[in-house]
C-alpha positions in Angstrom: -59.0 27.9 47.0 -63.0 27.8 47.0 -62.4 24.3 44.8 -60.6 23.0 48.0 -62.9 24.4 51.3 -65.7 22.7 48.6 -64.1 19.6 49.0 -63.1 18.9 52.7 -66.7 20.3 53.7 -68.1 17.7 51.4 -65.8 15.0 52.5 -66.0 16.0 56.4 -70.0 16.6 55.8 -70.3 13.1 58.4 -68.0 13.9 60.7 -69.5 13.8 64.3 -67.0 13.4 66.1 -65.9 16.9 67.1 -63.4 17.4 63.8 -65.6 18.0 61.5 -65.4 21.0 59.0 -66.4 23.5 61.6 -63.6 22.6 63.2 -61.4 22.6 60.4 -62.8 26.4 59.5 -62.2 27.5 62.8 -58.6 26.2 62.8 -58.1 27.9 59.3 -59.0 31.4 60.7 -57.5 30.8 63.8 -54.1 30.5 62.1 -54.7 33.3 60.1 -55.4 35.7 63.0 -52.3 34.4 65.1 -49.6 34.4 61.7 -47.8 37.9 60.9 -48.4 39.6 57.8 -45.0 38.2 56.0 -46.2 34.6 56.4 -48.0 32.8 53.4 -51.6 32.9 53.9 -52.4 30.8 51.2 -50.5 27.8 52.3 -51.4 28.3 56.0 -55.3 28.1 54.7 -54.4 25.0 52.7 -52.3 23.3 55.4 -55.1 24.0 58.2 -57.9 22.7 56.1 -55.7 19.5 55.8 -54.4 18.8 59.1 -56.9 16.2 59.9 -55.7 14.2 56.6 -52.4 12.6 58.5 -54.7 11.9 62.1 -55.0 8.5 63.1 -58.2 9.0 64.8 -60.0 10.4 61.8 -58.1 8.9 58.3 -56.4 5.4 57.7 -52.9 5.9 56.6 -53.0 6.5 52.5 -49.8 6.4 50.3 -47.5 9.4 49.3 -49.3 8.8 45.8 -52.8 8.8 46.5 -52.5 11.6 48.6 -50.5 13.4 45.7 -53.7 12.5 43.6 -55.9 13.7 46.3 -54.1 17.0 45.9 -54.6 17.2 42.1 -58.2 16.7 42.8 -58.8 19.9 45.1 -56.6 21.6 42.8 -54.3 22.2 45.3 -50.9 24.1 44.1 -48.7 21.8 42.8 -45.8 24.8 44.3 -47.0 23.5 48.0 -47.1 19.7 47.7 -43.6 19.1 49.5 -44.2 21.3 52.4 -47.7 19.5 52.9 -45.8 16.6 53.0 -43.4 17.5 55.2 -45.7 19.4 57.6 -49.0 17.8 57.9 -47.7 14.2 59.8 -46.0 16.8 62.2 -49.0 18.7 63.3 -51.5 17.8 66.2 -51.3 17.1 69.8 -51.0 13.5 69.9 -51.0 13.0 73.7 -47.9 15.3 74.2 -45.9 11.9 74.3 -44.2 13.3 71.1 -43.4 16.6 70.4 -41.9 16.3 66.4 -39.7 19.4 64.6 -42.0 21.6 63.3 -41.4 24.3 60.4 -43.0 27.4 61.2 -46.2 27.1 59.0 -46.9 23.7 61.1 -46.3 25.7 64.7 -49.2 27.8 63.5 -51.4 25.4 62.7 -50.5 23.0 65.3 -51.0 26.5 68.2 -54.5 27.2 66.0 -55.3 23.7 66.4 -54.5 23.4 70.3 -56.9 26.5 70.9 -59.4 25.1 69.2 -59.4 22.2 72.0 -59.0 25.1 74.7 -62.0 27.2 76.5 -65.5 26.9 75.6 -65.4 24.9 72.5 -62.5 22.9 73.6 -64.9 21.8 76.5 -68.1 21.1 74.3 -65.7 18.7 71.8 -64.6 17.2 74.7 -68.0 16.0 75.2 -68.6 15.3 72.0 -66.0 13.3 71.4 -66.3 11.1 74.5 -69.8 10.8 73.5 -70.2 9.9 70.1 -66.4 7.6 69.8 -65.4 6.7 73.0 -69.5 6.1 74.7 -67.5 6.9 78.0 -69.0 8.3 81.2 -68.3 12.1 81.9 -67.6 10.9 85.7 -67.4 7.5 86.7 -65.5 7.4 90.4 -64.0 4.0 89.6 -62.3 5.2 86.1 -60.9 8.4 88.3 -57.3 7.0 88.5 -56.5 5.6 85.1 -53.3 6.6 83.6 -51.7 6.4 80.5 -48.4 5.3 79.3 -48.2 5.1 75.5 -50.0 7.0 72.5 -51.9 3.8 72.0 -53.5 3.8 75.4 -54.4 7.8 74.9 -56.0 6.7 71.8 -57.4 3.2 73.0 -58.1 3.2 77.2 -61.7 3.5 78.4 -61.7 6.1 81.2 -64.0 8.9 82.5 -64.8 12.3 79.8 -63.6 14.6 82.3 -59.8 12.4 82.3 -59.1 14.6 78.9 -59.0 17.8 80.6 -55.9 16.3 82.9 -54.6 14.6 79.9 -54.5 17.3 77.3 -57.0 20.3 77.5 -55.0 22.0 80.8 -52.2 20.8 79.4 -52.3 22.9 76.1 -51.3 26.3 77.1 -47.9 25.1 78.2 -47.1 24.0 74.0 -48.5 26.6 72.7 -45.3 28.3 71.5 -46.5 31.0 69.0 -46.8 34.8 70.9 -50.2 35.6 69.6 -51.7 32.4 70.3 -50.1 32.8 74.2 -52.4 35.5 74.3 -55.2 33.9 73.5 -54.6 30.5 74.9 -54.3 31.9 78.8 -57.7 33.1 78.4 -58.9 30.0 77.2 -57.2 27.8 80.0 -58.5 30.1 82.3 -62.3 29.2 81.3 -61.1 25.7 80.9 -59.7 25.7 85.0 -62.9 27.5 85.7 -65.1 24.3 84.3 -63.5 22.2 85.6 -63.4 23.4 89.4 -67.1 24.2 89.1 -67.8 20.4 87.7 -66.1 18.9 90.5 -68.0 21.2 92.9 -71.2 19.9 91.8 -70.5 16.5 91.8 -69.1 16.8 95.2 -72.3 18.6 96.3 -74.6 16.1 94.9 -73.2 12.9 96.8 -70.2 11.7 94.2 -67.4 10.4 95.6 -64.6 12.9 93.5 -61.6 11.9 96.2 -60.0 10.1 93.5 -60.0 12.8 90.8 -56.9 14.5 89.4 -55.5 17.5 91.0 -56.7 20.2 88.8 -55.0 22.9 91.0 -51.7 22.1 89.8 -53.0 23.8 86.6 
């Protein structure tokens, strides 16, 4: 296992982008602390250290074969390369415009992996993300009514920093479907409604025009 968390630190060592190994870690414990004692830690370590492998944003597609290889390489168990397969494309938020079957290893991961985007951190990625990929504005009042349609435009569509929270980030705790990670997650969106109302406030109060944003109350 040390051969493996070795391996995606080294290969993530670039990563700016907000899922980077930190976020990787964070995920890995995360899924630890919200599985029961009966689940297979092992695998769920494995699988959350890998569930950036299958994201568009971050990897180009690779071949069942290579990533077979890949596996060999980080001496990953040879006893879990079928359920990596079939779990790792399933995981991930990916807009919400598809929500795939999901074995209970990949719920895990994928409720880890939502809370990780959720609260204080979820808000500083945000950031981060929309800074170092996307060079968009945090609040631009003629980007305030942009909407999406398709997985491509979520991916793709210029628009203001602050869209994501309406988008995906007060969005999450509604798919989180795990009990533990319920818990967690409503204290997370709470801090996540929180920013948000206090970053409208302040624009408001220092001249911006913020008719146009999203209504953040529905939350």
């Amino acid at each position: 296992m040390n051969h493996l968390t070795n391996s995606i630190r080294h290969k993530y060592l670039t990563e700016n982008s907000g899922h980077a190994f930190d976020h990787l870690l964070r995920v890995a414990h995360l899924t630890q602390t919200i599985a029961d004692a009966s689940d297979d830690q092992n695998y769920l370590w494995i699988l959350a250290l890998l569930h950036e492998e299958f994201d568009d944003k971050l990897n180009h597609a690779q071949t069942h074969d290579c990533f077979i290889e890949q596996l060999h390489d980080w001496q990953v168990p040879a006893d879990y390369f079928d359920a990596l397969i079939r779990d790792l494309p399933t995981i991930g938020f990916k807009g919400g415009f598809t929500i795939p079957e999901r074995s209970h290893a990949a719920q895990l991961v994928t409720d880890a992996d939502m809370l990780d985007a959720m609260g204080a951190i979820g808000i500083a990625r945000t950031f981060q993300y929309n800074g170092q990929v996307k060079h968009a504005p945090f609040y631009d009042p003629a980007l305030a009514q942009i909407t999406l349609d398709s997985l491509d435009e979520y991916r793709h569509k210029q628009r203001n920093a602050i869209a994501h929270f309406d988008e995906k980030l007060l969005r999450l705790k509604s798919f989180i479907q795990t009990d533990k990670a319920k818990a967690i997650a409503e204290k997370r969106h709470q801090r996540t409604l929180q920013f948000v109302t206090d970053f409208f406030d302040e624009l408001a109060e220092s001249g911006v025009d913020v008719s146009l944003r999203f209504d953040y109350k529905y939350y």
